[in-house]
C-alpha positions, 0 to 999 in steps of 0.5 A: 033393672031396679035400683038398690041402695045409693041409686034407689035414693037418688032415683025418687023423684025423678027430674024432668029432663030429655031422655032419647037416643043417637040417630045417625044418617044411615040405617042399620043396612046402610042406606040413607034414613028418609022420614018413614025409617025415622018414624020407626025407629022414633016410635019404637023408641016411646014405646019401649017395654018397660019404660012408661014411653020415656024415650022421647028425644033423638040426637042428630048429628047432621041436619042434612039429608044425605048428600043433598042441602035438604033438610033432614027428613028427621026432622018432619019425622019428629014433627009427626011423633012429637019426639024432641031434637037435639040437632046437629051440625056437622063440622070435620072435613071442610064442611059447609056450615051454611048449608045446615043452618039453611037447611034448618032455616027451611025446616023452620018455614015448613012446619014452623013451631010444630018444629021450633017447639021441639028442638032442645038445643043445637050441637056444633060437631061431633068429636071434632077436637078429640080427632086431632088428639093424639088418641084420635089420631092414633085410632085413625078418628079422621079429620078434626076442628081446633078448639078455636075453630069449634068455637068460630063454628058455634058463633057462625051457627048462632049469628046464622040462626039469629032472628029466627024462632030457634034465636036463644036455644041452647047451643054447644059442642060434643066431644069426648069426656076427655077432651073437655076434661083437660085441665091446660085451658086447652078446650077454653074457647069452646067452653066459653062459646057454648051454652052447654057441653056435650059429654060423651064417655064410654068406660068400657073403652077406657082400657088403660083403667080399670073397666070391669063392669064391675067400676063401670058406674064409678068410671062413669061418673068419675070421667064426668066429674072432670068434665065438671072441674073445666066446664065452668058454670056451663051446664053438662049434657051427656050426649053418649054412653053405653055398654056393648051386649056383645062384641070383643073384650075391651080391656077388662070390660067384658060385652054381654046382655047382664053387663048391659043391662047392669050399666044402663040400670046404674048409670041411665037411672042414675042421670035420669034421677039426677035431671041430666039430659041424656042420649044414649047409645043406643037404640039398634045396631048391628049384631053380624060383626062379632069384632064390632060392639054392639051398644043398642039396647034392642033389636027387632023392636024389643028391649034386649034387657030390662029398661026400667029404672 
């Protein structure tokens, strides 16, 4: 989708920045991805039409694999493609924080800085505050960390990881916009423990708004404009967004491939204008629930819609 007006602007010249998509554990038929489904999936990605190979980047959200304590076969998948990482640890659920920094640590003596140069930072959870929300508790989110533990967590990856070659790489927390924009302090111990905060935001769940299309940019940017009021002098990377080609109606927000493609012709281009790094949600999903959203932006390997900027 070109850009017109206020967005034309801002979109010349673009700034560097990392521009990918989430990756979960499981594949589309939910199986656990190996290093092959990886591969795929990070090659479709760079080779999208229509956007001159900007994908890049893949967000993780665990560096194990499966159920074991081995790395990640993403990780040997983005070391084949030269795709960069934003690598996750998992920590709802009494999770055990060791085991992924060791699995990290054994990525960095197998492939060395074939890996350590491609890792754009680490994220310490995912969501993990906004579960023990009334929000999150009311959606049935599962369990979640306090702040406070968020921070304890981000500190234990850091001294877990000093002294290696990952030692001063951006490390922080994603949550949703909301959780960091609360303006009580609540949110004050990860703040102060993260190199950068992970954003995600999604008007077209935002159904007490209103999330027509139509204001989803400007939902968009409002919601990231308060996570900018409490995120001190922290730098804001949005780590997920998107807008469902199909799926039920949210609110006033309506799923369908032109409002898709409007939002990520508003919205992506306007942060990849902006310099911001950003992962989208994302490349593939499922299309067989009708009750489910479906956020990729292809499917079978092609684009679903228009992904120039």
């Amino acid at each position: 989708m070109k850009t017109t007006g206020v967005l034309a602007t801002l979109a010349a010249p673009a700034l560097a920045a990392y521009k990918g998509f989430n990756y979960g554990a499981l594949d589309l038929s939910g199986a656990t991805r190996n290093q092959a489904s990886f591969e795929t999936e990070f090659n479709v990605a760079k080779n999208l039409a229509g956007t001159n190979g900007a994908f890049t980047s893949a967000r993780l959200y665990t560096s194990l694999q499966g159920t074991s304590t081995a790395p990640i076969e993403a990780i040997a998948a983005a070391v084949n493609t030269e795709t960069s990482l934003l690598l996750g640890i998992w920590i709802s659920g009494n999770p055990n924080v060791d085991n992924e920094v060791n699995a990290i640590k054994a990525a960095i003596d197998a492939h060395g800085s074939a890996f350590t140069d491609l890792v754009a930072g680490i994220s310490v959870g995912n969501e993990d505050v906004y579960r023990i929300t009334d929000l999150g508790i009311a959606s049935n989110a599962g369990p979640g960390v306090t702040p406070q533990g968020v921070a304890d967590y981000v500190n234990q990856v850091r001294s877990g990881l000093a002294g290696t070659a990952l030692e001063g790489k951006p490390i922080g927390h994603v949550d949703t916009y909301n959780t960091f924009s609360n303006s009580s302090g609540w949110m004050a111990p990860v703040i102060e423990a993260v190199d950068f905060i992970g954003m995600n935001g999604f008007p077209y769940f935002e159904d007490t708004k209103p999330n027509g299309i139509e204001n989803g940019n400007a939902t968009f940017w409002g919601d990231y404009d308060a996570v900018v009021g409490q995120a001190g002098d922290k730098e804001i990377w949005v780590t997920e967004t998107g807008w469902p080609s199909s799926g039920p109606q949210s609110g006033a927000a309506t799923p369908s491939v032109a409002n898709a493609e409007t939002y990520f012709g508003e919205v992506y281009c306007s942060l990849v204008a902006r310099g911001i790094n950003v992962w989208w949600y994302t490349l593939e999903d499922s299309t067989a629930d009708a009750s489910v959203p479906s956020f990729g932006v292809a499917e079978g390997g092609s684009p679903k819609y228009d992904l120039s900027c």
